[in-house]
MARBA-3410 file (N, C-alpha, C, O; in Angstrom, 1 decimal):
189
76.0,175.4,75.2,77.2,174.8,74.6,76.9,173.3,74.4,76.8,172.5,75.4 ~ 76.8,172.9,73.0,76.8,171.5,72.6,78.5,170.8,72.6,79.4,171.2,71.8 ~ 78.8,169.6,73.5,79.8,168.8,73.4,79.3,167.7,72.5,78.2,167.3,72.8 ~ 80.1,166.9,71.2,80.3,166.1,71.1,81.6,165.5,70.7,82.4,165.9,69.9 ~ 81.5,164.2,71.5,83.1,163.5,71.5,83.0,162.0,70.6,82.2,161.1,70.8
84.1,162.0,69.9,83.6,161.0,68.3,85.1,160.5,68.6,86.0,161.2,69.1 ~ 85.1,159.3,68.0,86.2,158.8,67.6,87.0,159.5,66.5,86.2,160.0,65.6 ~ 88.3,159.8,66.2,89.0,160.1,65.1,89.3,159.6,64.0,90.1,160.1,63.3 ~ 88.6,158.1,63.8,88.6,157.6,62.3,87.8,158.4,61.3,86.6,158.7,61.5 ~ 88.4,158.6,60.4,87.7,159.6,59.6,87.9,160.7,59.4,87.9,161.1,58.3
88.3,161.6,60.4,88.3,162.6,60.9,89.3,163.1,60.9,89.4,164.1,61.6 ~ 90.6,162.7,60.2,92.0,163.4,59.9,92.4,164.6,60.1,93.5,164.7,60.7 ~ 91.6,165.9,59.6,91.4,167.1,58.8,91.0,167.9,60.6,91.4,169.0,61.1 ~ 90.3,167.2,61.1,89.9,168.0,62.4,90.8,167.4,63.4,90.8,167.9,64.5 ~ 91.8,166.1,63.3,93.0,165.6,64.0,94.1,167.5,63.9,94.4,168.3,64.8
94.4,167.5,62.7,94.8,168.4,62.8,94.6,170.0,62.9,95.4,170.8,62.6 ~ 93.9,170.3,63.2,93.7,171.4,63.5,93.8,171.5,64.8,93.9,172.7,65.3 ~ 93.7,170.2,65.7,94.2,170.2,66.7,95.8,170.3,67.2,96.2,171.2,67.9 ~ 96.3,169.5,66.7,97.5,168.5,67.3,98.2,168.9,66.3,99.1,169.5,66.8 ~ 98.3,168.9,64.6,99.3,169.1,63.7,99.8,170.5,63.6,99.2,171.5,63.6
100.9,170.2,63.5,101.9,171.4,62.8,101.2,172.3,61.7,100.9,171.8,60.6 ~ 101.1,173.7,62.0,100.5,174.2,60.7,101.5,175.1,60.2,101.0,175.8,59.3 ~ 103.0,175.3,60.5,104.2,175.6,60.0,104.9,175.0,59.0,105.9,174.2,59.2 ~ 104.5,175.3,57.8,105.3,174.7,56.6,107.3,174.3,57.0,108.3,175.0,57.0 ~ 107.1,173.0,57.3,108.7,172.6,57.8,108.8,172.7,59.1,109.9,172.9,59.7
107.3,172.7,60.0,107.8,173.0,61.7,107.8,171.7,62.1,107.7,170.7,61.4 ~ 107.9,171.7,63.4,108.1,170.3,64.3,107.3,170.4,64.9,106.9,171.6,65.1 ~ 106.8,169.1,65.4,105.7,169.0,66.9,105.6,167.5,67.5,106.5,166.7,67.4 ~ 104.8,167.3,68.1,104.6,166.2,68.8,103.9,165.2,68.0,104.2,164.0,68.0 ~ 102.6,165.6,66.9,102.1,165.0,66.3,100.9,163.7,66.7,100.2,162.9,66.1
101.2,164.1,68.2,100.7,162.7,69.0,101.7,161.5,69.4,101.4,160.5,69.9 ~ 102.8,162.0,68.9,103.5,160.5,68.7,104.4,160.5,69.7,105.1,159.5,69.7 ~ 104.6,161.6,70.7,105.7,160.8,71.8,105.5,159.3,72.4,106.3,158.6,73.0 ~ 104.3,159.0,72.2,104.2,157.8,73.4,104.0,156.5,72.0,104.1,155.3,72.2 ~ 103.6,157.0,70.9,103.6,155.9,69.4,104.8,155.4,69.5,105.1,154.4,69.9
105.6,156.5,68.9,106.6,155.8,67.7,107.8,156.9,67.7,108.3,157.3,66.7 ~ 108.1,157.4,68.9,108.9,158.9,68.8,110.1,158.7,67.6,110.6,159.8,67.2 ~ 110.6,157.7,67.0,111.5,157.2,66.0,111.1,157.9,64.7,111.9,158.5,64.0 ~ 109.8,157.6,64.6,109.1,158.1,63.2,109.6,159.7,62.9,109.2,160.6,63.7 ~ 110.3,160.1,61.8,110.8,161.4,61.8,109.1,162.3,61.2,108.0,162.0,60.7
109.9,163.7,61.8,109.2,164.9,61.7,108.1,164.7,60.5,106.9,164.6,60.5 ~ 109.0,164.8,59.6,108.5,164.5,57.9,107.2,163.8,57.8,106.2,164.1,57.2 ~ 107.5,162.6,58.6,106.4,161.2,58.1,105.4,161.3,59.3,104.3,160.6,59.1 ~ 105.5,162.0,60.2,104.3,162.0,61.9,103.1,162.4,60.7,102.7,161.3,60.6 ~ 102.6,163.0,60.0,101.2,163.8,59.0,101.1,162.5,58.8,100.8,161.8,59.7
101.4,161.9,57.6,101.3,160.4,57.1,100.4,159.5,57.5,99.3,159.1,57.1 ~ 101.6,159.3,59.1,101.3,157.8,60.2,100.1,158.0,61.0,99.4,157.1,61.5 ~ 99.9,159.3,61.1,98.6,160.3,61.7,97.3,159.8,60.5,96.3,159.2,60.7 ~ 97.6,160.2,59.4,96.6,160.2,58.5,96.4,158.5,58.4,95.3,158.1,58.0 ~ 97.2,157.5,58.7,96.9,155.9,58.2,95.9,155.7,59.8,94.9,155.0,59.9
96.5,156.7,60.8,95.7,155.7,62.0,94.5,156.0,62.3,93.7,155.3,63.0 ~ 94.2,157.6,61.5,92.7,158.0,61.2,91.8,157.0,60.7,90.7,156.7,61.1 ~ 92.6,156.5,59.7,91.9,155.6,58.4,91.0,154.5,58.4,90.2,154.1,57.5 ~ 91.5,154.0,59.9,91.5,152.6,60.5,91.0,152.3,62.0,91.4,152.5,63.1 ~ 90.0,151.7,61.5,89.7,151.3,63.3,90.8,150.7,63.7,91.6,150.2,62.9
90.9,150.8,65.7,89.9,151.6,66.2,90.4,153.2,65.7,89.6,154.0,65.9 ~ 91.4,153.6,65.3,91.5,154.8,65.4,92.9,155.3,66.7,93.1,154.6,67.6 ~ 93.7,156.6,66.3,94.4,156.9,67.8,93.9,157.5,68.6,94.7,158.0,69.3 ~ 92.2,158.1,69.1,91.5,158.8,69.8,90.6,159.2,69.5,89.9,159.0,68.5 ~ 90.4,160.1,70.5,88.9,160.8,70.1,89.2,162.6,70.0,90.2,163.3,70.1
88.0,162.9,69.7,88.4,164.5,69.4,87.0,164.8,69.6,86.1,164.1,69.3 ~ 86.8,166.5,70.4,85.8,167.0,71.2,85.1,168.1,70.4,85.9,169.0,70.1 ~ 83.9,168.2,70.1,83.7,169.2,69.5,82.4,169.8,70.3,81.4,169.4,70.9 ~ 83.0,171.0,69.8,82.0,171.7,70.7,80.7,173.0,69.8,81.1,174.0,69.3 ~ 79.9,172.7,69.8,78.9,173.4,68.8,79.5,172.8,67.5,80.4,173.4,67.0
79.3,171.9,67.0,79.9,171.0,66.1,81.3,171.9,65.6,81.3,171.9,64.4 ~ 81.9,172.3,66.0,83.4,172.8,66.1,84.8,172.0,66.5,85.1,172.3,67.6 ~ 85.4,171.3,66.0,86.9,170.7,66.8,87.2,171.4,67.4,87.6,172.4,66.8 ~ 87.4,171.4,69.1,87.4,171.9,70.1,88.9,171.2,71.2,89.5,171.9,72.0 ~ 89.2,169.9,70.8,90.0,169.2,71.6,90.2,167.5,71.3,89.5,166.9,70.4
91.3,166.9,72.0,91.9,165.6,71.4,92.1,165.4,72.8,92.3,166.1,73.8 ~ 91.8,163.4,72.1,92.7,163.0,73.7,93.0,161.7,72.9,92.1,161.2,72.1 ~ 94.2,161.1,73.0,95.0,160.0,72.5,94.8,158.7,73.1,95.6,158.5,74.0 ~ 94.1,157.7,72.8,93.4,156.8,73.6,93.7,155.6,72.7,93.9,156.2,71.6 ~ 93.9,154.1,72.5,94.5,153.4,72.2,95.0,151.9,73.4,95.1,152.2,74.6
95.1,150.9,73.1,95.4,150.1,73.3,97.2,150.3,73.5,98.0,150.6,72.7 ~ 97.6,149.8,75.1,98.4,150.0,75.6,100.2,149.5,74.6,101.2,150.1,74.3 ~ 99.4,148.0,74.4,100.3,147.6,73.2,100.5,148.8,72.1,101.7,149.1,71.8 ~ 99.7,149.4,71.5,100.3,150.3,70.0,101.2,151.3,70.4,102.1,151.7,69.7 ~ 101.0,151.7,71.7,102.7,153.0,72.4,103.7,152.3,72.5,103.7,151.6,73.5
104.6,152.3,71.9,106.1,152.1,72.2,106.3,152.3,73.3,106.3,151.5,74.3 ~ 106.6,153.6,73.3,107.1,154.3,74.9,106.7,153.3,76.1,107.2,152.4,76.9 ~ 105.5,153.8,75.9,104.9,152.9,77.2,105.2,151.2,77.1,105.4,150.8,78.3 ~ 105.4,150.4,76.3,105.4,149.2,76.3,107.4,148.9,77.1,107.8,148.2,78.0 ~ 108.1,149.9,76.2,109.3,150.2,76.9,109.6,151.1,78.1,110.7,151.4,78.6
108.5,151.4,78.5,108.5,152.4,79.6,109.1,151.7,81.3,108.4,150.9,81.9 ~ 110.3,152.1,81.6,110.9,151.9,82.7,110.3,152.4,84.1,110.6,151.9,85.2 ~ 109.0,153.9,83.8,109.1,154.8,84.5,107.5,153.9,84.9,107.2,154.0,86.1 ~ 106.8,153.3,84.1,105.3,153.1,84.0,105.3,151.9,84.1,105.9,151.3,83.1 ~ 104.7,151.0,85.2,104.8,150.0,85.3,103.4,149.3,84.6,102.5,149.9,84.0
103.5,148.1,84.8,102.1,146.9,84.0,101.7,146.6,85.0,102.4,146.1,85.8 ~ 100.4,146.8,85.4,99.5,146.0,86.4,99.6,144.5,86.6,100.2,143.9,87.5 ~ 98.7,144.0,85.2,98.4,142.9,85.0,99.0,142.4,83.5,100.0,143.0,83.0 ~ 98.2,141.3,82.7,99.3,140.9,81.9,97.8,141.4,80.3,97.8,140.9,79.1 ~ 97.1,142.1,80.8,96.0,142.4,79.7,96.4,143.5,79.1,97.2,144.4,79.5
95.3,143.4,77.7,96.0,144.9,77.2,94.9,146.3,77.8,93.7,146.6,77.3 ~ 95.4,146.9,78.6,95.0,148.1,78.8,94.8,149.2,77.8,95.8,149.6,77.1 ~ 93.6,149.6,77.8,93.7,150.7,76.9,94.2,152.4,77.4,93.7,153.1,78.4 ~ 95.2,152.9,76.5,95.8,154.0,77.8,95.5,155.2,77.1,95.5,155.3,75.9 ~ 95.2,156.4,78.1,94.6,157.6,78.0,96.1,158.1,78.2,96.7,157.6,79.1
96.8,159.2,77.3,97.9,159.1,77.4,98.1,161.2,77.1,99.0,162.0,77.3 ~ 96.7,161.4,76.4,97.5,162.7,77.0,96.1,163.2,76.2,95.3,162.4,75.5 ~ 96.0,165.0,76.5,94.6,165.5,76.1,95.5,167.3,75.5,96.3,168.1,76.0 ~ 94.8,167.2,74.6,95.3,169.1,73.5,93.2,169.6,74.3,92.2,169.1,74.6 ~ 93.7,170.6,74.1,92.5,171.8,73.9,92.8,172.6,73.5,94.0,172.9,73.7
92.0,173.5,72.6,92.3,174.1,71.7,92.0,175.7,72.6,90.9,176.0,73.0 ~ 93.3,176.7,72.7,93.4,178.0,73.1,91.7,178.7,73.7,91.4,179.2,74.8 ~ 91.1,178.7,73.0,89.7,179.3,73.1,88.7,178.7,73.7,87.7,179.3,74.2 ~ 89.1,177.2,73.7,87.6,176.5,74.3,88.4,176.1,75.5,87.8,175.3,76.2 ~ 89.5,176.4,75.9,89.7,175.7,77.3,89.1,176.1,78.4,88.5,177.2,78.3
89.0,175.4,79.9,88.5,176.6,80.9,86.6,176.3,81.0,85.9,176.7,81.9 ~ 86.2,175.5,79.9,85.2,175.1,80.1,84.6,173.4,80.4,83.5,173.0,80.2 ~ 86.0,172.5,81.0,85.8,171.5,81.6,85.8,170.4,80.2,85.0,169.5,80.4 ~ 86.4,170.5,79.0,86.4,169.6,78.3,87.5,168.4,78.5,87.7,167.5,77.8 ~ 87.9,168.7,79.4,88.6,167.2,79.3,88.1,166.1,80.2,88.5,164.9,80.3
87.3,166.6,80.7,86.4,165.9,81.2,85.5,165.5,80.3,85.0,164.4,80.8 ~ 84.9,166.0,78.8,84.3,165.1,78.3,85.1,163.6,78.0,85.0,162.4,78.4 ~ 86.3,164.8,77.0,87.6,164.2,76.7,87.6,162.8,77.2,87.5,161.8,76.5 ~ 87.8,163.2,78.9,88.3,161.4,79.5,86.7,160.5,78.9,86.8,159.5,78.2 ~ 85.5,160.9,79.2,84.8,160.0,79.6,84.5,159.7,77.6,84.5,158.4,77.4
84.4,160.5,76.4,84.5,159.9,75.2,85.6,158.7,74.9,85.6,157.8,74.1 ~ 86.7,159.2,76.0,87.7,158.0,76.0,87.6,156.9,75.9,87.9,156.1,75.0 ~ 86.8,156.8,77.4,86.1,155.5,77.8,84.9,155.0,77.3,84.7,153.7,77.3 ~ 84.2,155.7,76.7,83.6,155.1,75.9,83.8,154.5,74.7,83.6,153.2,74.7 ~ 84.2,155.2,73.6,85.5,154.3,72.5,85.9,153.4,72.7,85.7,152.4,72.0
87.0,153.4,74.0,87.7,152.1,74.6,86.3,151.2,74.7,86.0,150.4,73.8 ~ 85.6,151.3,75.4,84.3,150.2,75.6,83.6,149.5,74.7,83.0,148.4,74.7 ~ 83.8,150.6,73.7,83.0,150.1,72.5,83.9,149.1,71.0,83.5,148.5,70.0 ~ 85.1,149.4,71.8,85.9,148.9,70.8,86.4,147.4,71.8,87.4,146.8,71.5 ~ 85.9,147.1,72.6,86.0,146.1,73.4,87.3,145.9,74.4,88.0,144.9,74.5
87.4,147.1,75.0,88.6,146.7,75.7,87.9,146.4,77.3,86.8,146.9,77.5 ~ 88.7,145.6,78.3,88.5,145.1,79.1,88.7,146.4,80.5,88.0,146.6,81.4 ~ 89.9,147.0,80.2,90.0,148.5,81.7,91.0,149.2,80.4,91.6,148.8,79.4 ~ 90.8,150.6,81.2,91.4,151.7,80.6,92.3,152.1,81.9,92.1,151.7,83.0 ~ 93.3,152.7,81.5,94.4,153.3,82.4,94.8,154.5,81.7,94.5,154.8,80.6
95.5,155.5,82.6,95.7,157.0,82.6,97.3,156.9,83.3,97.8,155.9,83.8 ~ 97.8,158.3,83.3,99.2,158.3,84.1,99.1,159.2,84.2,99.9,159.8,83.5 ~ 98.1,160.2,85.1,98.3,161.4,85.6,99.1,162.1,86.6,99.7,161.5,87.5 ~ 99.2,163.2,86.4,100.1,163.8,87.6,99.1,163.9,88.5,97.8,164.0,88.4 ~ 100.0,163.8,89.9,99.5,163.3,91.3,99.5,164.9,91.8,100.6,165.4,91.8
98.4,165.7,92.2,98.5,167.2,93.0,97.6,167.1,93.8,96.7,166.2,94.0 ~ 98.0,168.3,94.5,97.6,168.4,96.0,95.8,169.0,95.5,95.5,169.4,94.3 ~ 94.9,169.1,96.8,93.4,170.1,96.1,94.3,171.3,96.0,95.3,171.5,96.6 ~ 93.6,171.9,95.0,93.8,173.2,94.6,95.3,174.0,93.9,95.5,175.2,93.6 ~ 95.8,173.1,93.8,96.8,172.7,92.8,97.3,172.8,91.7,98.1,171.9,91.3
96.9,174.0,90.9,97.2,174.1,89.2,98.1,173.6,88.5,99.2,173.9,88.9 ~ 97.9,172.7,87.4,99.0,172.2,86.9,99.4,173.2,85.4,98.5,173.6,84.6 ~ 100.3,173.3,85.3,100.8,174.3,84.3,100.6,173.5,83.1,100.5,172.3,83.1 ~ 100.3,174.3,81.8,100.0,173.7,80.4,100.9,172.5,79.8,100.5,171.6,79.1 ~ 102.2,172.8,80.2,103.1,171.7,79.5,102.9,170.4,80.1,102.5,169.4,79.5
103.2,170.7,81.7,102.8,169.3,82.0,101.5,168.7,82.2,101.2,167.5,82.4 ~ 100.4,169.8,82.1,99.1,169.1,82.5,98.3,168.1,81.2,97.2,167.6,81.3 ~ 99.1,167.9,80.0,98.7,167.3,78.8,98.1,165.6,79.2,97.2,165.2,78.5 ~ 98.7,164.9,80.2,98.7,163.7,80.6,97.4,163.5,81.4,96.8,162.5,81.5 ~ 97.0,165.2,82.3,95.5,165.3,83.2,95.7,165.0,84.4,96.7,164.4,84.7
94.8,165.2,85.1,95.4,165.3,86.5,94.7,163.9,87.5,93.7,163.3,87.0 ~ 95.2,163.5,88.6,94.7,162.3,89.1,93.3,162.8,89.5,92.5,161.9,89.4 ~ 92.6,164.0,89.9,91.4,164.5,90.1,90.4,163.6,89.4,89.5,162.8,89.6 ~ 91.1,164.5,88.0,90.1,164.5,86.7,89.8,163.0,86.4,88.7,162.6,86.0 ~ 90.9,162.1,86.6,90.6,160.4,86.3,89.6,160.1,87.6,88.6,159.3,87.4
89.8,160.7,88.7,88.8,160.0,89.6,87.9,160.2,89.6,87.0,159.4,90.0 ~ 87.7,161.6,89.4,86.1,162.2,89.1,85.4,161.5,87.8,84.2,161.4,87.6 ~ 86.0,161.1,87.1,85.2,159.9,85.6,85.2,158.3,86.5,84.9,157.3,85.8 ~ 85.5,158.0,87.5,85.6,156.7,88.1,87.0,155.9,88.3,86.9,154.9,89.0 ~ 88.1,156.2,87.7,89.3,155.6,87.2,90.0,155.5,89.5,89.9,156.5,90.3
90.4,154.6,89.8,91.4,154.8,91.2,93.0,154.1,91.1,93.5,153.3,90.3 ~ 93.4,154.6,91.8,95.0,154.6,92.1,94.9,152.8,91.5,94.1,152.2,92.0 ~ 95.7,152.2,90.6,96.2,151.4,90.5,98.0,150.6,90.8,98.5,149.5,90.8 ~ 98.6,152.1,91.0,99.9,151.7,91.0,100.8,152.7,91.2,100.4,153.5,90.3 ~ 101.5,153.1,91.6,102.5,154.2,91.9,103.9,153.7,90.9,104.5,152.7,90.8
104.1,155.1,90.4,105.2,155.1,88.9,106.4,156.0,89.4,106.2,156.9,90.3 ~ 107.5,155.7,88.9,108.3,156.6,88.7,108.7,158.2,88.2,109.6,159.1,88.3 ~ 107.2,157.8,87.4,107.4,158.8,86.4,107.3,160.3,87.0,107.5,160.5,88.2 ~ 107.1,161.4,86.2,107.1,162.9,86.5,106.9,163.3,85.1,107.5,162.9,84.1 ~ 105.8,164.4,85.2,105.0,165.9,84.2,105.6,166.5,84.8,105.6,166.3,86.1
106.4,167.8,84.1,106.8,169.3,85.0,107.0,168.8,86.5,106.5,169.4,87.5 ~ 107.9,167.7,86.5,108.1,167.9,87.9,107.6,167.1,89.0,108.1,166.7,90.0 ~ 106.2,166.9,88.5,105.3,166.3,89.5,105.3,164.6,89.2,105.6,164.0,88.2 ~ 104.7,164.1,90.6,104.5,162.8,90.2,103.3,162.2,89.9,102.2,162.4,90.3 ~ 103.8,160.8,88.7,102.4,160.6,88.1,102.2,159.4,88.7,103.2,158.7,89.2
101.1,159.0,88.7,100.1,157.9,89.2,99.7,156.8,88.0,99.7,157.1,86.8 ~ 99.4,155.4,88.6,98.7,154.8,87.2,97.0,154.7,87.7,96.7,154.2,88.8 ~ 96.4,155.0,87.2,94.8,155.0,87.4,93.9,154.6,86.5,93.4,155.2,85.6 ~ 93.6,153.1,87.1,92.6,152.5,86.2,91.5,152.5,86.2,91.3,153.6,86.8 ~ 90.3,151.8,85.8,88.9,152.0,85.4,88.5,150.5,84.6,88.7,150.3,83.4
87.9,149.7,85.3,87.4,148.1,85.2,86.3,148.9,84.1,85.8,150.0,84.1 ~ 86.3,147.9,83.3,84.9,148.1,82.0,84.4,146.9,82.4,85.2,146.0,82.8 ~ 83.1,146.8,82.1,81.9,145.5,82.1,82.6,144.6,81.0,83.1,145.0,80.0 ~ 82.5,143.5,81.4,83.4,142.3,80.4,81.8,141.6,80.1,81.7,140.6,79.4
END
């Protein structure tokens, strides 16, 4: 099995086959809970397609045997709404963090440890696009611990620490329940 993990500029067409709605008139996430959750149903394809268009891009996407295999939503902390307004997720410091904010895999390729590419194409992107530390808000579980599909979209504190990322801050927040963590990851300046 060949992994490769690419930035999503360009790459619109395999954005969605991940993440978009393929229901003529359905709803989804689109990526955008943590963007712009304002932006209606209608226009999420669009705002998706302009942020493909454009460095840096809203993430990366995993392919596996040159296949789109998986997404993880990676970005500069400032372009999320949510998070800039977030009551639940607090600010370290006064820099812009680049935030790892949530990861799709696609039904068939899961199960074989891609979000573990996922996180670390993250961090590379972010690195390459010059960001100074990356941050995550995973859910906090015990060893051995399964996290169920709905909430495990954000990844688990394991998975950030096994790529290098450690506890930077204890949040309010909660996935399915559990509690999430802020966990950062210093990049070479």
């Amino acid at each position: 099995m060949t992994v490769q993990v690419l930035p999503a500029v360009g790459r619109y067409d395999d954005f969605v086959e991940v993440v978009g709605v393929k229901k003529p008139g359905g709803s989804g996430c689109w990526c955008m809970a943590y963007r712009d959750s304002r932006v209606p149903n209608e226009e999420r394809a669009q705002y998706m397609r302009d942020e493909c268009a454009q460095e840096p891009g809203p993430g990366v996407l995993a392919y596996v045997d040159d296949e789109v295999a998986g997404w993880s939503s990676v970005a500069p902390r400032s372009s999320y709404r949510r998070l800039m307004r977030s009551r639940t997720i607090p600010f370290v410091d006064d820099r812009d963090a680049w935030s790892v904010v949530c990861f799709v895999v696609r039904p068939r390729f899961r199960g074989r440890g891609l979000m573990h590419d996922l996180l670390a194409g993250a961090v590379a992107h972010a690195a390459a696009s010059g960001a100074q530390v990356v941050e995550g808000y995973p859910v906090d579980v015990g060893e051995g611990d399964r996290v169920d599909l709905i909430s495990g979209y954000v990844g688990t504190r394991r998975l950030f620490e096994a790529a290098g990322f450690t506890r930077a801050a204890e949040t309010t927040g909660h996935s399915g329940g559990r509690p999430r963590v802020l966990i950062r990851r210093e990049l070479g300046t």
